[in-house]
C-alpha positions as CSV (number, residue, x, y, z in Angstrom):
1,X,6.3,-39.4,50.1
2,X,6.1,-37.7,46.4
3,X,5.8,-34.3,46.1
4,X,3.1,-33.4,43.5
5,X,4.6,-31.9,40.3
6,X,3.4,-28.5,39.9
7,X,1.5,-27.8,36.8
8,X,2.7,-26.9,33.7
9,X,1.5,-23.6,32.4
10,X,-0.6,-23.8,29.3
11,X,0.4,-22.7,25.7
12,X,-1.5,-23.1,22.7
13,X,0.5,-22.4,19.5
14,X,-1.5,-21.6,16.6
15,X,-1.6,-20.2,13.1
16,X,-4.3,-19.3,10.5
17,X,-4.3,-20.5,6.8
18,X,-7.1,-19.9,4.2
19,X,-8.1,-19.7,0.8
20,X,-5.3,-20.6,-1.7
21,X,-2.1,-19.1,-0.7
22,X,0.6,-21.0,0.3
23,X,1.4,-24.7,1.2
24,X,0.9,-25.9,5.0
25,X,4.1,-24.5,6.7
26,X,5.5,-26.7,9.7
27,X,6.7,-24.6,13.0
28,X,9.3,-27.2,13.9
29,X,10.9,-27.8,10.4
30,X,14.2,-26.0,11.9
31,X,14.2,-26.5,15.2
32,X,17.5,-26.2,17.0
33,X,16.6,-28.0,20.0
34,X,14.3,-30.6,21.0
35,X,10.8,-30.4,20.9
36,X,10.3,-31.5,24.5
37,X,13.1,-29.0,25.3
38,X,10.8,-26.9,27.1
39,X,8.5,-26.4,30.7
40,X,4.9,-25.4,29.3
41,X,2.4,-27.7,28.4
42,X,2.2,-26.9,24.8
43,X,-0.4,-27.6,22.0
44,X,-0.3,-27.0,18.3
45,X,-4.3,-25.8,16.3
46,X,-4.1,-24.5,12.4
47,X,-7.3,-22.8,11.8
48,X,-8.4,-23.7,8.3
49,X,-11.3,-23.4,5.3
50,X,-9.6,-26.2,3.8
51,X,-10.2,-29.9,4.6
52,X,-7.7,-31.6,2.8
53,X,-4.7,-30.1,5.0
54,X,-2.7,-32.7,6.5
55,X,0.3,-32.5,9.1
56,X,2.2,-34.2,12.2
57,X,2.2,-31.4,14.1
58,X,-0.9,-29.3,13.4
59,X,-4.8,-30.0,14.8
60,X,-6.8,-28.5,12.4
61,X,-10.0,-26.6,13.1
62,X,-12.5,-25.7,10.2
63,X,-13.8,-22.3,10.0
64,X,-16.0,-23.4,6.9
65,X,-19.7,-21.6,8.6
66,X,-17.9,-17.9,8.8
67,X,-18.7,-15.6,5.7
68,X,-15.7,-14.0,4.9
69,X,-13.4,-13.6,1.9
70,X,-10.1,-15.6,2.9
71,X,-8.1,-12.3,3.4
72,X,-10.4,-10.8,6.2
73,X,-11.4,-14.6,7.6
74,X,-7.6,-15.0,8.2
75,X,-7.4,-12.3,10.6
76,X,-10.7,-13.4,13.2
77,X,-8.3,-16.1,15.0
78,X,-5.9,-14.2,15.0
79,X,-7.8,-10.9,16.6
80,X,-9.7,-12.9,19.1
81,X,-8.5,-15.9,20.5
82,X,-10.2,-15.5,23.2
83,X,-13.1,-16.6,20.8
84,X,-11.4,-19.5,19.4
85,X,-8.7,-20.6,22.1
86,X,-10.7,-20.2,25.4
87,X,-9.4,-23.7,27.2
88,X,-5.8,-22.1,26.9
89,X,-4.4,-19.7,29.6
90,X,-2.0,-18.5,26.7
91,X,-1.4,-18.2,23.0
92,X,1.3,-17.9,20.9
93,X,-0.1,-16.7,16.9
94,X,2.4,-17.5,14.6
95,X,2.3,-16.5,10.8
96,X,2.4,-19.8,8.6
97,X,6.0,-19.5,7.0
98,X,7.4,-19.4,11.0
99,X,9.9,-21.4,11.6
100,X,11.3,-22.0,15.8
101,X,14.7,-21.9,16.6
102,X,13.6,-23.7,20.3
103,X,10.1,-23.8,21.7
104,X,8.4,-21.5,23.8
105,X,9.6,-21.3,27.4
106,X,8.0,-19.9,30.4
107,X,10.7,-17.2,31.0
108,X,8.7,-16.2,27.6
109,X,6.0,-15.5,29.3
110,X,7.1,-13.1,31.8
111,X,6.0,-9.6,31.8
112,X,5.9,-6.5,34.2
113,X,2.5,-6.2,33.4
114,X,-0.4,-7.9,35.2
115,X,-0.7,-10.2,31.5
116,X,1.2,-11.7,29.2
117,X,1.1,-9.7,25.8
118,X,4.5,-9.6,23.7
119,X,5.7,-9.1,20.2
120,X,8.4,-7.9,17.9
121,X,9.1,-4.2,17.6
122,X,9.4,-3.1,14.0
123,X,12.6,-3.2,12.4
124,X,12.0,-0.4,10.3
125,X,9.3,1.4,10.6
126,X,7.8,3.6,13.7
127,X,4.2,4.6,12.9
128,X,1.4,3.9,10.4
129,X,2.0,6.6,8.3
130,X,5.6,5.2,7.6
131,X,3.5,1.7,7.2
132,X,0.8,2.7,4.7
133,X,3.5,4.6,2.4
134,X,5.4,0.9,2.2
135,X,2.2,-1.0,2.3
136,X,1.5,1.1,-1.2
137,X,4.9,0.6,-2.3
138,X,4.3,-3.4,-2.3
139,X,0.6,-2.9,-3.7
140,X,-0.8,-4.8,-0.8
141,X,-3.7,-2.5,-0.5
142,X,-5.7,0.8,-2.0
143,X,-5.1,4.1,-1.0
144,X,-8.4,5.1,-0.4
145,X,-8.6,2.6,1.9
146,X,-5.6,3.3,3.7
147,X,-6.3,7.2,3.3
148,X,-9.9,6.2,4.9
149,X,-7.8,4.6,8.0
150,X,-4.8,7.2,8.3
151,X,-7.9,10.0,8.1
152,X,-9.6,8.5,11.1
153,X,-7.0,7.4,13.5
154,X,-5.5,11.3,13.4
155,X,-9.1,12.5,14.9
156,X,-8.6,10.2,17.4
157,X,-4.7,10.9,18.0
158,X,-1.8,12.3,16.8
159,X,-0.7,9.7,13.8
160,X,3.0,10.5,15.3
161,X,1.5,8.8,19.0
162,X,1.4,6.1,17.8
163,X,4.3,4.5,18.0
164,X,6.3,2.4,18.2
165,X,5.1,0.0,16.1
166,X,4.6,-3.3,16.2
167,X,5.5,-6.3,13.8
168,X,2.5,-9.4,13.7
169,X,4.9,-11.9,12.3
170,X,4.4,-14.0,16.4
171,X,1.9,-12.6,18.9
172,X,2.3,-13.6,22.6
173,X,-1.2,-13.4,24.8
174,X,-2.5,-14.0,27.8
175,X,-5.4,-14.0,26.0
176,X,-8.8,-14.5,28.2
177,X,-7.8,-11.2,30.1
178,X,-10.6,-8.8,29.9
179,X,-7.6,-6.2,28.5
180,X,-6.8,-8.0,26.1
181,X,-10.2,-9.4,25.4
182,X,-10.8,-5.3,24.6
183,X,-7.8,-5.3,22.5
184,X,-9.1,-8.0,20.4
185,X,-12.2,-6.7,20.0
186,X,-11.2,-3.7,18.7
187,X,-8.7,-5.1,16.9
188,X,-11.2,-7.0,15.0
189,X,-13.1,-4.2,14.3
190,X,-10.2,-2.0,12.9
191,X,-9.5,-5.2,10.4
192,X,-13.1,-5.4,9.6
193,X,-13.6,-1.7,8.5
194,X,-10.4,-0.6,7.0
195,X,-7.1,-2.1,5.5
196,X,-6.8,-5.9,5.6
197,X,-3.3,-5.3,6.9
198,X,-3.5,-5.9,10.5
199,X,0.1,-4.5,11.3
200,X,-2.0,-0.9,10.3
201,X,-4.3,-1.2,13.3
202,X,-2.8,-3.1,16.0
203,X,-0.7,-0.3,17.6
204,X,-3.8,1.8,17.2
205,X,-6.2,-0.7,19.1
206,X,-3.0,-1.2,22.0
207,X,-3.6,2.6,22.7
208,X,-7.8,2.5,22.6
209,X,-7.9,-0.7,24.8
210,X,-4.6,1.2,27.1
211,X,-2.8,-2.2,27.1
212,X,0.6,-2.6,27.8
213,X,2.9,-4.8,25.5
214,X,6.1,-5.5,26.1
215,X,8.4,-6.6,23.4
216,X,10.6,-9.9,22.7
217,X,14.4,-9.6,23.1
218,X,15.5,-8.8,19.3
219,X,13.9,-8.5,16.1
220,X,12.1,-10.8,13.9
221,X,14.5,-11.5,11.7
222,X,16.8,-11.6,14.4
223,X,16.4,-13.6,17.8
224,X,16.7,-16.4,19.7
225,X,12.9,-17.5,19.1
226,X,11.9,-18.1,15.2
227,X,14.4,-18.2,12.0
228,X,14.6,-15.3,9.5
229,X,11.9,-16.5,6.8
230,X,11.5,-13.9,4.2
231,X,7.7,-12.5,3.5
232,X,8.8,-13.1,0.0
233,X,8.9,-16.6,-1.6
234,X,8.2,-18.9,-4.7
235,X,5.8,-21.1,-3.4
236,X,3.5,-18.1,-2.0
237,X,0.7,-16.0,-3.6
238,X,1.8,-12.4,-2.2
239,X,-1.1,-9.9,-1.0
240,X,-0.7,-7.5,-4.0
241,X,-1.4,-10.8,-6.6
242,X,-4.0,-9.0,-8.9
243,X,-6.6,-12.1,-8.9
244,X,-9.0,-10.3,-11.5
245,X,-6.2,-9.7,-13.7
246,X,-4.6,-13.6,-13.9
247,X,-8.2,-14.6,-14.2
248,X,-9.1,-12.4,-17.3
249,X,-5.1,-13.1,-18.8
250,X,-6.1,-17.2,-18.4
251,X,-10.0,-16.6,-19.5
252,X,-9.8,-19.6,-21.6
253,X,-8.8,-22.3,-18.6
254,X,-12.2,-22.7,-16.6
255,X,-10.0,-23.7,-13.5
256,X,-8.4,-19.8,-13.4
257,X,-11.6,-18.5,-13.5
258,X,-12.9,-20.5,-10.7
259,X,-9.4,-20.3,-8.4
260,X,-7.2,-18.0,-9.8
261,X,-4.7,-18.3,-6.6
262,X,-4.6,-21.6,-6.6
263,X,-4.3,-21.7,-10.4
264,X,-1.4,-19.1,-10.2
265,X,0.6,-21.6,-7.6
266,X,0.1,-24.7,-9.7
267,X,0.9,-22.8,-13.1
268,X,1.3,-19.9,-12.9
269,X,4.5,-19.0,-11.1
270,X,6.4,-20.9,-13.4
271,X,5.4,-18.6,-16.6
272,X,8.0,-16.0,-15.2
273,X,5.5,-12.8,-15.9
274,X,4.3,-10.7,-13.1
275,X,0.5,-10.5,-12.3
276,X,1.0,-7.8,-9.2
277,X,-1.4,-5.1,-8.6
278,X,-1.0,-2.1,-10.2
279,X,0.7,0.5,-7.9
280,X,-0.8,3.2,-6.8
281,X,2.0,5.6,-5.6
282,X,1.1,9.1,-7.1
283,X,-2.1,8.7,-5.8
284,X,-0.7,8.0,-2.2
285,X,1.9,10.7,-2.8
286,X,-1.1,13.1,-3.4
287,X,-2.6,12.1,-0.1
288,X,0.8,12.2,1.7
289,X,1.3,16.5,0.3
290,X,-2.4,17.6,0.6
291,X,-2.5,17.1,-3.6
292,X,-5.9,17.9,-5.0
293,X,-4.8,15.6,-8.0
294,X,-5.7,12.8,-6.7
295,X,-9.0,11.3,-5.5
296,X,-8.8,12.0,-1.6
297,X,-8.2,15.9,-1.2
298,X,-10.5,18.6,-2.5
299,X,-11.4,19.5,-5.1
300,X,-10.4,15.7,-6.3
301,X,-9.5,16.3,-9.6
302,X,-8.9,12.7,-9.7
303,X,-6.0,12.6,-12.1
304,X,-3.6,10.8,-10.2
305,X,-4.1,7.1,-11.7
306,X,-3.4,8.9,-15.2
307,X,-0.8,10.8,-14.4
308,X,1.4,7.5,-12.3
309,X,0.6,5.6,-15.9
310,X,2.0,8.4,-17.6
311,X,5.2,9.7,-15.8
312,X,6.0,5.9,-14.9
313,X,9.0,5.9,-17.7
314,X,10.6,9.1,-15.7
315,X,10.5,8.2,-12.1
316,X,14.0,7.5,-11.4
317,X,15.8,8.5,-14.5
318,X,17.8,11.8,-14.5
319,X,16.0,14.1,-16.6
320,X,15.2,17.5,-16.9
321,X,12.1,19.1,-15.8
322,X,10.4,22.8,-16.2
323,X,7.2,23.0,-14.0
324,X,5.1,25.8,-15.5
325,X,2.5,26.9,-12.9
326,X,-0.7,29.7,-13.9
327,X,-3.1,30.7,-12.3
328,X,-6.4,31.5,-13.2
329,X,-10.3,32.6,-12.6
330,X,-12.1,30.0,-14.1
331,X,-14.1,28.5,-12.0
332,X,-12.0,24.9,-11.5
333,X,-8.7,27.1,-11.2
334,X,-5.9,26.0,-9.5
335,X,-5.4,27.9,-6.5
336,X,-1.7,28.6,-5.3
337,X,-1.8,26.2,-2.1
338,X,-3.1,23.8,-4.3
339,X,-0.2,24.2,-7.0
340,X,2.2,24.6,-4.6
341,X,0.8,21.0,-3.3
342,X,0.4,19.6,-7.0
343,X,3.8,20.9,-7.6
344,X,5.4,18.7,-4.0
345,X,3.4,15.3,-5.1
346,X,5.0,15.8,-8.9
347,X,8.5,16.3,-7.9
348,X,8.3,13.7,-4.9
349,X,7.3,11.3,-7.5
350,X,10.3,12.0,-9.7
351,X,12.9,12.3,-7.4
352,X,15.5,12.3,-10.5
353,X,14.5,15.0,-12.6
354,X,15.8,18.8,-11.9
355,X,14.3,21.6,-13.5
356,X,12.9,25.0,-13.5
357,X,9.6,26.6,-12.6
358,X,8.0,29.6,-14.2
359,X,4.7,30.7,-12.3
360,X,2.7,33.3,-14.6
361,X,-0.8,35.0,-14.5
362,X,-3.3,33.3,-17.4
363,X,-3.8,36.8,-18.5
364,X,0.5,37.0,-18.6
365,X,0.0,33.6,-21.2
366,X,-2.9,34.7,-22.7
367,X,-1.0,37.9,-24.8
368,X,1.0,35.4,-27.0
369,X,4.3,37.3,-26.4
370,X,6.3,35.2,-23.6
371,X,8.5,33.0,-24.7
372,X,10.8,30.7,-22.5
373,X,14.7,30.0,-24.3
374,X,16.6,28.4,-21.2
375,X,20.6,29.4,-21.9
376,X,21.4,25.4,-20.6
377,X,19.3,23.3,-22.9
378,X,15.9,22.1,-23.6
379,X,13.9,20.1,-20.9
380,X,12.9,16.2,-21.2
381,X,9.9,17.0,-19.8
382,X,7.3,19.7,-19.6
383,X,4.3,19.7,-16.7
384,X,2.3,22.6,-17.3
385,X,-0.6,23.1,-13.8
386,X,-3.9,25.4,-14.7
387,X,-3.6,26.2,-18.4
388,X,-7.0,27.0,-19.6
389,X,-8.1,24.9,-22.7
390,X,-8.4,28.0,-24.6
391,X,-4.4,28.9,-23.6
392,X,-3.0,26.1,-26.0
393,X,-2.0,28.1,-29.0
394,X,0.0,30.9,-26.4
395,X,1.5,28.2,-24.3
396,X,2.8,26.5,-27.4
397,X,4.7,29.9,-28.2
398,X,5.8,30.1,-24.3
399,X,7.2,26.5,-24.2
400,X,8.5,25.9,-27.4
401,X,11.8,26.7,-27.0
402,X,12.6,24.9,-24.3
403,X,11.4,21.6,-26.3
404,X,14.4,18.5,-27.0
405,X,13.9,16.3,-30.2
406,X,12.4,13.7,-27.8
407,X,10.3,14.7,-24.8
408,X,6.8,14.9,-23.0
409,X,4.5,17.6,-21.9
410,X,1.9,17.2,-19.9
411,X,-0.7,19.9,-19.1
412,X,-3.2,20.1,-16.5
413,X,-6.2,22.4,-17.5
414,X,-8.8,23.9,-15.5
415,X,-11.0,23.8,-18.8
416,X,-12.0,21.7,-20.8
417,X,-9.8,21.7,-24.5
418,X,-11.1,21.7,-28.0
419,X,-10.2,18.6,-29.6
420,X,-9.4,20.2,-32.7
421,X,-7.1,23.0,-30.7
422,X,-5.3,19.4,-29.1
423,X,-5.1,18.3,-32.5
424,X,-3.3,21.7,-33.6
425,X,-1.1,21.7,-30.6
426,X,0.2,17.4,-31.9
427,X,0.7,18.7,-35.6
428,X,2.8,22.3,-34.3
429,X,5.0,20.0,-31.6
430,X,5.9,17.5,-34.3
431,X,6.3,20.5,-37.3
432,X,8.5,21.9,-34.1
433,X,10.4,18.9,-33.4
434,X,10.7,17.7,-36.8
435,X,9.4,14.1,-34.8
436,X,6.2,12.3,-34.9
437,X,4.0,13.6,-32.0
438,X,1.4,11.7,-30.1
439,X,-1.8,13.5,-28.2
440,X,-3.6,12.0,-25.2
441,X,-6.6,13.4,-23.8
442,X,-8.5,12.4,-20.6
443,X,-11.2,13.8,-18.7
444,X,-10.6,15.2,-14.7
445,X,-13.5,16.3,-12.2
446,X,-13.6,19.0,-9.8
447,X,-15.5,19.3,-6.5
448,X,-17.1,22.4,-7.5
449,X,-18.5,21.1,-10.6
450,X,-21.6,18.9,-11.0
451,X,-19.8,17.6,-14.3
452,X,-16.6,16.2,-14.8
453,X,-14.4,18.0,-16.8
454,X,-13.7,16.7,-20.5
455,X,-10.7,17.1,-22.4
456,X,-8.9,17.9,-19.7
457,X,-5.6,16.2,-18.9
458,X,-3.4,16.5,-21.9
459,X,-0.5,14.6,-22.6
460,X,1.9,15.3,-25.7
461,X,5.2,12.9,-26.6
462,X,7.3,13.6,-29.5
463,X,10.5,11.8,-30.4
464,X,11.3,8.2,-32.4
C-alpha cells in the first residue's frame, strides 16, 4: 500500500514593478542550485501597470484600475498581500533586482512565533532617525515629509524604541494571519500618509500591530539566501531622479515630456550628466538641532534652501570660520537658544571649517567702535546671526579686519536691509579687499510676522 505524500507547504514568491524604472529582473538568474532544489510548493506573480512585460519565470498580474502614482502603487502588494495573495499560506516579497543563491526552503519558514514573519536586520542603521538623515543624504525624499513622519512617530514612542530596524530588500509572511493582516494594514497606511520609503515605517507598524519578527540568518548583502545586488545600477532610474527637471532640460523632445523615466533609461543615462534631486541637507540638519532656519521649527525663518545653495562650495573643505552671534530686540530677533541652535546646524554642516565666535549685544555693534584683528589670520568665511539691517555700516568696521583677499560673509538679519546700505556694504568690501565683490539679497519669514521679511539674508563674496 502507498503512503500518501504529505503536502507541500505553499509559497508564493512575488515582486512589484511599475511605472518606468528598471528592466524586468529574473529571481533565478544566479541560482546556485536547482530550481526544484527545494520542499515547498512554490509559485512565482510580478505585479505590474505594464502589459508588455514578458518572462519565463514570472505570472504577471495587472494593477492597471488602482489610482496611484507608480512610486506609492508599488508599495500596496507589497503592504498587503493578504489583499493580493490570498490562495497562498505564505509569501516571500522580493525587490526586483533580487537575485537567489538557492530557493526557499521550509526550514525558512520556521519561527518561534505562532507565524511566519522574517526579514533582514539592517546592516547599518538602528532606527528611523538614523534612516531619514541617509534617506536625505541620497535625495530620495523631502524633509518636510520625513520631519512630518519623525514628528509623529515620537508622540507615539520614543524614536530610540524603535529599533532595530529592519531592511525590505525580501520579506517573509505568513501572510493571511490576522497579525499580520494588522501589520499590513497599518503599514499601508504609514506609506500612504508620509514618506514613500517603506523601510521608514515598517518597524513602526511591527510595534503598533505588537508582531513579532524574527530575522534571517545574515545580512542582505551577505547570506546564504539572495546575492549582493547593489541598490545602485546603470540600467535603473534611482528614487531621487528629478523627473521635473530632465523633463524641462529635454523640453524640446515630446517623448521626455510625456515619460521622462523612461526617456532618461533609453537616452538619457548615456549623456553622462546627473539629473538627481537637489539635496536638502541644511534643511534636515535644521530639523535634526531644533534650527529655526529652516522651514520646520519656529519661528521658520525658512532660510535653509538658500543657505545649503550658498555654503555648498565650503562643506568639506578646510577653511576658516568666525561665527559672529548678536542679539537683539527687534521684534524677529534671534533669541540665544535659537542661535545657539542656528549656530549647531551651521557648523554640523561644515564639518571642515574651524573658527571663532564673538557673541555681542546690538547696542555693543551699534557704537561703531569694535573692531575684530584676529593675531592668526583673516577668516575664509564670515556668518554673521541677528544683525539688524540698520547694523551694516558698524559691522563692516567690526569684521573688516578679519577679511582674506578671497572670502564670503553671510549675514542673517532680523530686519529687513536697505538696498542702497547692501549696495554700500559690496562697494566698502571690494574698496577693502582691493577684489571685485558680489551682493546677494533674499527675503526670510518669521512666525511672528504676518509678512515675510525682505532684504533679509545677505550674502557678500569677494575675491577673483
Amino acid at each position: 500500500m502507498t503512503t500518501p505524500q504529505a503536502r507541500r507547504p505553499r509559497l508564493v514568491i512575488y515582486t512589484v514593478l511599475t511605472g518606468s524604472k528598471e528592466p524586468l529582473g529574473d529571481p533565478l538568474a544566479e541560482l546556485e542550485r536547482a530550481r526544484d532544489d527545494t520542499d515547498l510548493d512554490i509559485g512565482f506573480v510580478c505585479f505590474t501597470d505594464n502589459r508588455a512585460l514578458r518572462s519565463p519565470v514570472w505570472e504577471f498580474r495587472y494593477l492597471d484600475d488602482t489610482p496611484l502614482p507608480p512610486e506609492k502603487l508599488s508599495r500596496r502588494p507589497k503592504a498587503l498581500p493578504h489583499e493580493y495573495l490570498p490562495d497562498w499560506e505564505y509569501s516571500l516579497y522580493v525587490d526586483n533586482i533580487v537575485r537567489f543563491k538557492r530557493m526557499p526552503r521550509a526550514a525558512d519558514l520556521q519561527c518561534a512565533s505562532p507565524y511566519a514573519f522574517r526579514t533582514f536586520r539592517h546592516t547599518t542603521r538602528s532606527n528611523p532617525r538614523q534612516e531619514a538623515e541617509a534617506i536625505v543624504q541620497l535625495g530620495y525624499e523631502s524633509v518636510d515629509r520625513l520631519s512630518a513622519q519623525l514628528d509623529f512617530y515620537a508622540t507615539r514612542m520614543p524614536l530610540s524604541d524603535i529599533t532595530p530596524l529592519s531592511t525590505c530588500t525580501v520579506i517573509l509572511r505568513q501572510h493571511m494571519h490576522p497579525v499580520l493582516v494588522k501589520f499590513g494594514v497599518i503599514w499601508w497606511e504609514q506609506i500612504l500618509n508620509f514618506c514613500k520609503r517603506d523601510q521608514m515605517s515598517f518597524d513602526f507598524a511591527i510595534h503598533c500591530a505588537q508582531a513579532q519578527i524574527d530575522y534571517l540568518p545574515g545580512l542582505k548583502h551577505d547570506n546564504d539566501l539572495i546575492q549582493n545586488s547593489a541598490n545602485i545600477q546603470p540600467n535603473r532610474v534611482h528614487a531621487n531622479f528629478d523627473a521635473v527637471r530632465y523633463a524641462w532640460m529635454h523640453r524640446q523632445d515630446p517623448a521626455a515630456r510625456a515619460n521622462p523615466r523612461q526617456h532618461y533609461l533609453d537616452h538619457g543615462r548615456f549623456e553622462g550628466r546627473s539629473y538627481n534631486a537637489r539635496l536638502e541637507l541644511f534643511e534636515y540638519l535644521c530639523y535634526q538641532v531644533g534650527s529655526s532656519l529652516g522651514a520646520q521649527v519656529a519661528p521658520r525663518r525658512q532660510v535653509a534652501a538658500t543657505l545649503n545653495d550658498w555654503l555648498t562650495p565650503w562643506r568639506g573643505k578646510p577653511g576658516r570660520l568666525l561665527l559672529v552671534s548678536i542679539a537683539g530686540a527687534e521684534p524677529a530677533a534671534f533669541e540665544a537658544e535659537e542661535r545657539a541652535r542656528a549656530e549647531a546646524a551651521l557648523c554640523a554642516f561644515l564639518p571642515g571649517c574651524v573658527g571663532t565666535r564673538i557673541e555681542l549685544r546690538a547696542e555693543q555693534l551699534a557704537g561703531g567702535e569694535l573692531a575684530f584683528r584676529p593675531d592668526d589670520g583673516g577668516f575664509d568665511l564670515i556668518v554673521v546671526l541677528g544683525a539688524s539691517g540698520r547694523l551694516l555700516k558698524p559691522l563692516l568696521s567690526l569684521v573688516a579686519g578679519a577679511f582674506k583677499p578671497q572670502g564670503q560673509m553671510l549675514v542673517l538679519a532680523s530686519e529687513s536691509a536697505p538696498l542702497a546700505d547692501v549696495a554700500a556694504l559690496e562697494s566698502a568690501i571690494a574698496l577693502k579687499t582691493g577684489s571685485p565683490c558680489r551682493a546677494r539679497v533674499q527675503g526670510s519669514r518669521h512666525d511672528s510676522l504676518d509678512a515675510g521679511l525682505p532684504n533679509s539674508l545677505l550674502g557678500f563674496e569677494w575675491g577673483p
